[in-house]
N, C-alpha and C positions, 0 to 999 in steps of 0.2 A: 454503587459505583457509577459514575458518569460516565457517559460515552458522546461521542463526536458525531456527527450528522450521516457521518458517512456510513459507522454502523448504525446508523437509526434507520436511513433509509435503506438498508437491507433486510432488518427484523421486521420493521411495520407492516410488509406487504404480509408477513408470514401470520403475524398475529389477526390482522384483518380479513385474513382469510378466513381461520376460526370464527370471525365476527364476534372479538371479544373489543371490548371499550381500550381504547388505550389514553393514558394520561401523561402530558412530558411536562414537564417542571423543568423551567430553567430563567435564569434573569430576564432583564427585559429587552428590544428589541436585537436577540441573536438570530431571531429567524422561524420561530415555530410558526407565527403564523402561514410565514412562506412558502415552509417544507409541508401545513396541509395542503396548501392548494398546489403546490407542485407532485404530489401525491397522487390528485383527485384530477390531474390533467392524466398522469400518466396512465390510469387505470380507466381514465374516459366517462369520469361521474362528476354530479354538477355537485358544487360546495354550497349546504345550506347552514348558516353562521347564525350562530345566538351568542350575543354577548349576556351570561349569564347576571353579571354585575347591574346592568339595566332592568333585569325584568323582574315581574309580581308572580304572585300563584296564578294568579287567572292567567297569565299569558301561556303557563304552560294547562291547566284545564282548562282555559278557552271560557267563551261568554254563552250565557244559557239563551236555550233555542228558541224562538216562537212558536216551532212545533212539538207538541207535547205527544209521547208515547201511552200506550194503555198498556199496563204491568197487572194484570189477573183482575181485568175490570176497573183498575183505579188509573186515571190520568196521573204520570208524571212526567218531570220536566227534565229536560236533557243537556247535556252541554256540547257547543260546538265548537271544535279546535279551530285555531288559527292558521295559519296558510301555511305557515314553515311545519306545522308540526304533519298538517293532511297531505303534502308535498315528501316528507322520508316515511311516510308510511303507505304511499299508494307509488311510488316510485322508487328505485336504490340512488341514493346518495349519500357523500360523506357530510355526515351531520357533526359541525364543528363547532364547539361548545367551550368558548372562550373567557378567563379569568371567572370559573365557577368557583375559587374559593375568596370571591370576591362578593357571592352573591348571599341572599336572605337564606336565612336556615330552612325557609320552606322552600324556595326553588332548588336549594341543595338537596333537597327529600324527593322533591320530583325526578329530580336528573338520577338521584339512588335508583328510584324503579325504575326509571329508563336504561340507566347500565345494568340492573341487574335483573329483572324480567324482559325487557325491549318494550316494556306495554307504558303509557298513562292513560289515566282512566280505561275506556273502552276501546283506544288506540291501539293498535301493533303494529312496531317498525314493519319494514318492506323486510324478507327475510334479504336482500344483498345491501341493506345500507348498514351504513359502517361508521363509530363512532368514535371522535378524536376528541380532548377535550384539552385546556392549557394552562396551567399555572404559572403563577412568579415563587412559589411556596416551594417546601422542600429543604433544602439543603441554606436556598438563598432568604427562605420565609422571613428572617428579620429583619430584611432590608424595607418591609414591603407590608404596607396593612392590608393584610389577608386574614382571613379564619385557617385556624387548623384544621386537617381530614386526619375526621378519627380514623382507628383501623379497620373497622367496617364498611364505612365508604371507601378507603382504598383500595380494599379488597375487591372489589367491583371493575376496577379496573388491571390494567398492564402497564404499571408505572416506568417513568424510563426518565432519569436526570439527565439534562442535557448540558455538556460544557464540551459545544464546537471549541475545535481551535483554528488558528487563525490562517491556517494551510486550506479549510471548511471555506471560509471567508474569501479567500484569494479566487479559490475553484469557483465558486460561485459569480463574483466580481468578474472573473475573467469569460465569465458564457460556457464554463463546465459545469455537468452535475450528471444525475444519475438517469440515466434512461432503461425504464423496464422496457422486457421485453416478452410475450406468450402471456401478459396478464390480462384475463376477463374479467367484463364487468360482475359474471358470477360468480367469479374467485373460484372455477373449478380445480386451476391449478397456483400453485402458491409459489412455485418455482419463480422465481424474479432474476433476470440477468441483468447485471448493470456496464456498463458501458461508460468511456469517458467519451464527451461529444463536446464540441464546440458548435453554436447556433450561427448560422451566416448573415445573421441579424445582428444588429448590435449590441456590443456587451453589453449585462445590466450595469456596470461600473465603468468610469471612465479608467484607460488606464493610464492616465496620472496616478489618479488616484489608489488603482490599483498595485502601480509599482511604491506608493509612496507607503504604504502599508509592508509593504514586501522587506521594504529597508526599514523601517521605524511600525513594526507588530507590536510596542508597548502604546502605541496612539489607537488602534483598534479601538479599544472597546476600556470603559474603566472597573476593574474589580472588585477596588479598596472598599473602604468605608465612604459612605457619600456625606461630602456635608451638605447641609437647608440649601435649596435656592441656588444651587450650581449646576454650570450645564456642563455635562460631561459628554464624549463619545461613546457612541455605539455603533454596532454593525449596521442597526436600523437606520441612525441619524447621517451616518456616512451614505448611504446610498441613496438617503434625501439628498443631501447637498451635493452629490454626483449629477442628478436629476436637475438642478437646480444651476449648477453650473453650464452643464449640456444644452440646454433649453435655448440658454442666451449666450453660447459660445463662448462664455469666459476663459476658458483656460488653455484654446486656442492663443491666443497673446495673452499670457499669465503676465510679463512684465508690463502691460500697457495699463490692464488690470487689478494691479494688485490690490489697489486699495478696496473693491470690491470685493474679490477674493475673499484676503481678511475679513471683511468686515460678516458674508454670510458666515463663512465657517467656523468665526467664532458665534455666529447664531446658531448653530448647528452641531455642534464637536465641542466646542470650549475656548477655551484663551491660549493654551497650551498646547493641545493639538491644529491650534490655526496656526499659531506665531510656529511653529515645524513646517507644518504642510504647505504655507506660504511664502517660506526662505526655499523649501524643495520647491515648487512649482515656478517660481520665478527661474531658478538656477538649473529648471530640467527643459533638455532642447528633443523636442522629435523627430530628431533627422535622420535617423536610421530606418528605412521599412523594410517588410518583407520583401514587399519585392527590389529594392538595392541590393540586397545579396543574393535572393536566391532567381530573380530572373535577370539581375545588370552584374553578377558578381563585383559587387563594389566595394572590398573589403578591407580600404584605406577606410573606411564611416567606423571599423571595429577594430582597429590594430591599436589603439589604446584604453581596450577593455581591459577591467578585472575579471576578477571568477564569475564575481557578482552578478555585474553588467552583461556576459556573456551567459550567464544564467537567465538572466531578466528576457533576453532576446530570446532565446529558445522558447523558455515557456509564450512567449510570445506566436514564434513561429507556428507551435504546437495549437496554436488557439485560432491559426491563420488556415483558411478553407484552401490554399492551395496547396497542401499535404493528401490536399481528400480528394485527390482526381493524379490521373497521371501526369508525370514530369516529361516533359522535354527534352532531348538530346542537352540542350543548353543550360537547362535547368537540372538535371541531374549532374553536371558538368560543377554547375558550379556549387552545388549541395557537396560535392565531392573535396573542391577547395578550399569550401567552407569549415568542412569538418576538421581538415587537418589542419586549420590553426586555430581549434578549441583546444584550451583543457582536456586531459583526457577523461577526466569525469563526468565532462560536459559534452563531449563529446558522443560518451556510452549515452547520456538520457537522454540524446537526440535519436543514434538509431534505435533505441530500444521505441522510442515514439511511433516512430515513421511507419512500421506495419501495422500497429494500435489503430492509428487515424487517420490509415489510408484505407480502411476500408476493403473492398476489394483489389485496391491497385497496389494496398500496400508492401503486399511481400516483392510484386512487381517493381517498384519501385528502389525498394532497399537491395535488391537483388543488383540492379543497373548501378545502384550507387556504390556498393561493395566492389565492383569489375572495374571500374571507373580509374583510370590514370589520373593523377593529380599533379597541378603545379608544382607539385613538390617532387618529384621525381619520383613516387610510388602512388600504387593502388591503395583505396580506402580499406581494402581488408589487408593490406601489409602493414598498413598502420595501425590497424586495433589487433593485430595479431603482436605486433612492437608493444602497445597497451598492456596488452594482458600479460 
């Protein structure tokens, strides 16, 4: 059974606790490599990467010594590992062991005794490094020239099929994800809390891009069958050409630019995910911000919202740092006006938000806003009491 990033990254911490190998299969660019290293930030260990598909036997035994050993009076010759391998074995880190079934039958024998003793040759892991490894194979394996794992090499591992969905992709996009919390570098305790956070950094996605996905989830990423020689979207490729546009402020004036637009994104996504995203990008205006409504109440920029749009703005707001500190007499004033010309659907997943990711100020917050008189000639809690 597949599962979404979001149960992955609750089980991983649990299994690497054990310090058992885990192994995720899933297509290509969804994001495995990302969720190691955002893994390996969270628990505060440095990521040591072998792309298994590149290497020989010797890279994992290493090159012989010029110093020779005496074994019961006879000289012999030793072998000395390489820096990745004397680096998780003299230190804990996630040792991440990328497209192994992509590699020679003997490095695939090496990584067997590394999952399943922790030792090669005369090596033993550090006992707190932790080992993650990644496939294309699986469920998607014929998309993809890979070697099969028999069931004894599986067996060595904590296999876990990945098919994120596109809700995965948005949280991510928008600068949500999972933050642990009480976990050591010793794995004493496996208890992992997760938390939704938005970084007051900038998203890793623009959000164009972001919203453009939001409305058009079948340009994400391609499932079907692939033909020769086509370039399709993905999670990965998307957040290149995010990257790519960002850099050189394209999509700052999408209309001035179009024709560049186009032309990377279909370097990047396809013909068909460009010729979308480049009729949306031209025809999307950012004149709405946070702070219009919630510090100028300026709620003539939303009186011809849909559900949609006034969905889009929330999650927005929700990803905005001014939720994460206290409000304002003014500011809670006009959070209060705001609310009551949402949807009432939209309206519940704003205050259900507001103590989430207000942190300590949150219940502060939602408290002043619930009390709060409205434009409308009632308080925010006469109106969601009218809701319910």
């Amino acid at each position: 059974m597949a599962i979404d990033f979001v149960t992955f990254n609750r089980v991983l911490p649990l299994v690497a606790a054990a310090r058992f190998p885990v192994l995720m299969r899933g297509r290509h660019g969804i994001g495995k490599s990302e969720s190691v290293y955002q893994f390996a930030q969270m628990i505060n260990l440095p990521v040591v990467e072998r792309r298994a598909s590149q290497m020989t036997e010797g890279d994992l035994l290493g090159m012989p010594s010029p110093e020779q050993v005496e074994v019961n009076g006879t000289s012999a010759a030793t072998l000395r590992p390489f820096a990745w391998l004397i680096r998780a074995c003299t230190e804990p880190v996630v040792l991440f062991i990328d497209e192994i079934d992509r590699a020679t039958m003997e490095v695939r024998q090496g990584f067997f005794q590394l999952c399943d003793s922790r030792t090669v040759g005369d090596w033993r892991l550090h006992p707190d490094t932790v080992i993650v490894a990644a496939v294309n194979g699986g469920e998607h394996g014929s998309h993809y020239q890979v070697g099969e794992m028999d069931p004894a090499e599986l067996d060595r591992y904590t296999c876990f099929d990945l098919a994120p969905s596109v809700e995965d992709w948005i949280s991510y996009g928008s600068g949500n994800g999972a933050k642990a919390e009480q976990v050591s570098t010793s794995f004493q305790s496996a208890r992992v809390a997760f938390d939704t956070f938005k970084s007051e950094q900038k998203t890793p996605v623009d959000s164009m891009i972001v919203d453009f996905i939001r409305h058009n989830p079948n340009h994400l990423e391609h499932t079907d069958a692939f033909e020769p020689n086509k370039v399709y979207p993905s999670r990965r490729s998307w957040k290149r050409f995010s990257d790519t546009c960002s850099s050189a402020g394209l999509l700052d004036d999408a209309k001035s630019n179009r024709g560049m637009i186009a032309t990377l994104a279909t370097a990047f996504v396809g013909l068909e995910a460009s010729v979308a995203f480049t009729d949306f990008a031209v025809n999307y205006e950012r004149q709405v911000t946070v702070e219009d409504i919630i510090d100028n109440g300026n709620f003539d920029k939303i009186a011809n919202f849909g559900i949609s749009e006034h969905t889009a703005f929330v999650d927005k707001v929700k990803n905005h740092k001014i939720l994460k500190s206290a409000l304002t007499p003014v500011q809670v004033q006009n959070v209060a006006n705001w609310i009551v010309r949402l949807p009432s659907e939209v309206a519940m997943v704003l205050l259900t938000a507001i103590p989430t990711i207000g942190g300590n100020f949150g219940a502060t917050n939602l408290v002043a806003i619930y009390g709060c008189q409205t434009d409308k000639g009632c308080k925010v809690q006469e109106y969601i009491t009218s809701i319910v």
